[in-house]
C-alpha positions in Angstrom: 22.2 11.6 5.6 21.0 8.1 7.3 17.3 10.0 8.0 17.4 12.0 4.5 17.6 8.3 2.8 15.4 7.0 5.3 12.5 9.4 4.5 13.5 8.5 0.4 12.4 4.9 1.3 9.5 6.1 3.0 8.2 8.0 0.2 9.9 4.7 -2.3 7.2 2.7 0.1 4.4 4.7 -1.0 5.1 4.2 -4.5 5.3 0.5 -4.3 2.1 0.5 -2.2 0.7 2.6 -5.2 1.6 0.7 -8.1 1.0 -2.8 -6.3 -2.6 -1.4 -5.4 -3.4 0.0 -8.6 -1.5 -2.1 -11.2 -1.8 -5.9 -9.6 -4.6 -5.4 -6.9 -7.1 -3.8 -9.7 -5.9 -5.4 -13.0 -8.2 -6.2 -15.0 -8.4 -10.2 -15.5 -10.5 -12.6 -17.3 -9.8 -15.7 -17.2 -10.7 -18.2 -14.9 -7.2 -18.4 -12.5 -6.9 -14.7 -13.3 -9.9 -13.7 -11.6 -9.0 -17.0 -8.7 -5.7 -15.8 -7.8 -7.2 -11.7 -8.2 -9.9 -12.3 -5.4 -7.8 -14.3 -3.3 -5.3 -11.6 -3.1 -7.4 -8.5 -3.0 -10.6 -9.2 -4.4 -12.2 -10.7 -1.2 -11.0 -7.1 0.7 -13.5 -5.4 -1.4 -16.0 -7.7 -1.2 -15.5 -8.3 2.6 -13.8 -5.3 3.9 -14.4 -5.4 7.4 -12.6 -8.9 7.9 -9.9 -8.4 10.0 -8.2 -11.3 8.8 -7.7 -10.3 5.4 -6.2 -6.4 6.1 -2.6 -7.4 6.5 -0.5 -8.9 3.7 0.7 -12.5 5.4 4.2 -12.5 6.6 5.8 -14.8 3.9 4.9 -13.4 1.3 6.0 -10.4 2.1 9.1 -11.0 3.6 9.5 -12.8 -0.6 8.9 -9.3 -1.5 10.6 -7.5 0.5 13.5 -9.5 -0.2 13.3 -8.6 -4.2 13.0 -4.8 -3.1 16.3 -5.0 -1.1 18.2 -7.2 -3.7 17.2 -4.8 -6.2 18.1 -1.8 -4.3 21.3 -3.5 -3.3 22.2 -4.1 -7.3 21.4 -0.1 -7.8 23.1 1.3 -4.6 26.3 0.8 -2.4 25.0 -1.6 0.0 24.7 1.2 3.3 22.6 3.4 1.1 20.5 0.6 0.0 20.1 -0.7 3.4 19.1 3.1 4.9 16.5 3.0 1.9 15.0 -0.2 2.6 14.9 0.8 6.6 12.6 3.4 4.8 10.2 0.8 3.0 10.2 -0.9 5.7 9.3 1.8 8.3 6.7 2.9 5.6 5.0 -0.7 5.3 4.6 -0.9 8.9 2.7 2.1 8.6 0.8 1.4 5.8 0.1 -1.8 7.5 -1.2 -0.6 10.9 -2.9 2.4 9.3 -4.8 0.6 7.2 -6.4 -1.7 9.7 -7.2 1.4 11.6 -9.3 2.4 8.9 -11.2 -0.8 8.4 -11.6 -1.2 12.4 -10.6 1.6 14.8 -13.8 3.0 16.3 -12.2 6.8 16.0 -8.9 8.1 14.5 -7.5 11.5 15.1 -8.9 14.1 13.0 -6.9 15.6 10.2 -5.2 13.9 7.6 -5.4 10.6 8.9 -9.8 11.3 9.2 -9.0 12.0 5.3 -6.9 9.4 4.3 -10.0 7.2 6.2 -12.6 9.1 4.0 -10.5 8.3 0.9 -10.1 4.8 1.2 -13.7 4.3 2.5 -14.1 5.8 -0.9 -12.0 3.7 -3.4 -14.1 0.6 -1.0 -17.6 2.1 -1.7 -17.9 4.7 -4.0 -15.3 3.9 -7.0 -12.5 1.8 -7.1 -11.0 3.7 -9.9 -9.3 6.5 -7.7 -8.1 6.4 -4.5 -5.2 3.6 -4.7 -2.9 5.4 -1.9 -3.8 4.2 1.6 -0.8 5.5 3.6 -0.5 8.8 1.7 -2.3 10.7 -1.6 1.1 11.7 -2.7 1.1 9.4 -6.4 -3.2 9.9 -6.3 -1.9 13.1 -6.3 0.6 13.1 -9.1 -1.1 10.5 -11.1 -4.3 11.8 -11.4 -6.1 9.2 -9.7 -7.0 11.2 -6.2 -10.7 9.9 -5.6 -13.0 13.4 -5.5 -14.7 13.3 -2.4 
C-alpha cells in the first residue's frame, strides 16, 4: 500500500513539474514585471542554459511550495495517505532535480530513455519551446499533446 501511494505521488510529481513548466514557466506575459519576474524564474534558463547555477529551483522557495502541496494533500486525504503521497513528490522532485542537471551538464548519460528524455529537452531548449514541457518523464507530453517530435 505505502509503495502503491508512493509511486501515485511520483507520477502526482510529474504533473506538477508539467503544469508548473508549461503553465507558469512559459506564460505568456507582457508587461514590464511580468516579463521581470518571467526571466528571473525561468526565462534566463533558456537564454543561458548551460549555467549551472540556475538548474535547480533554490531551496526556499521550494520548501514554500512544497509545503502548499502537503497542506493541500493533507486537507484531501487522511494524513498517512497524504504523507505516503507527498514522500512520492518528493522522491520525484529529487529526481527531476538531479536529472535535469544531468542533462544540461553530464558529459554522457546511460542510453535509453534517459539519452531521450536528454534529446527532448535539448529540444524544448533549441528547437521549440512549445512541446516538450516534461523533463523527468513524457507521460502528460504524452497525454496532452504536447510531446516535442523529434
Amino acid at each position: 500500500m505505502l509503495l502503491a501511494l508512493q509511486l501515485q505521488g511520483i507520477v502526482l510529481w510529474q504533473a506538477i513539474e508539467y503544469a508548473i513548466h508549461r503553465f507558469l514557466f512559459h506564460a505568456n506575459v507582457s508587461s514590464y514585471w511580468g516579463i521581470t519576474i518571467h526571466f528571473l524564474f525561468h526565462g534566463n534558463h533558456h537564454k543561458f542554459p548551460k549555467d549551472a547555477d540556475r538548474l535547480v529551483f533554490p531551496p526556499l522557495p521550494a520548501a514554500a511550495i512544497a509545503s502548499c502541496i502537503y497542506g493541500l494533500l493533507l486537507l484531501a486525504f487522511p494524513a498517512a495517505t497524504a504523507t505516503a503521497l507527498m514522500s512520492g513528490v518528493i522522491l520525484g522532485y529529487i529526481a527531476y532535480d538531479c536529472l535535469h542537471y544531468g542533462m544540461h551538464h553530464a558529459a554522457h548519460l546511460p542510453g535509453g530513455l534517459l539519452q531521450e528524455l536528454r534529446a527532448r529537452h535539448a529540444h524544448h531548449h533549441y528547437c521549440d519551446a512549445e512541446h516538450g514541457y516534461g523533463i523527468s518523464s513524457v507521460l502528460y507530453d504524452v497525454l496532452l499533446g504536447t510531446r516535442a517530435a523529434l
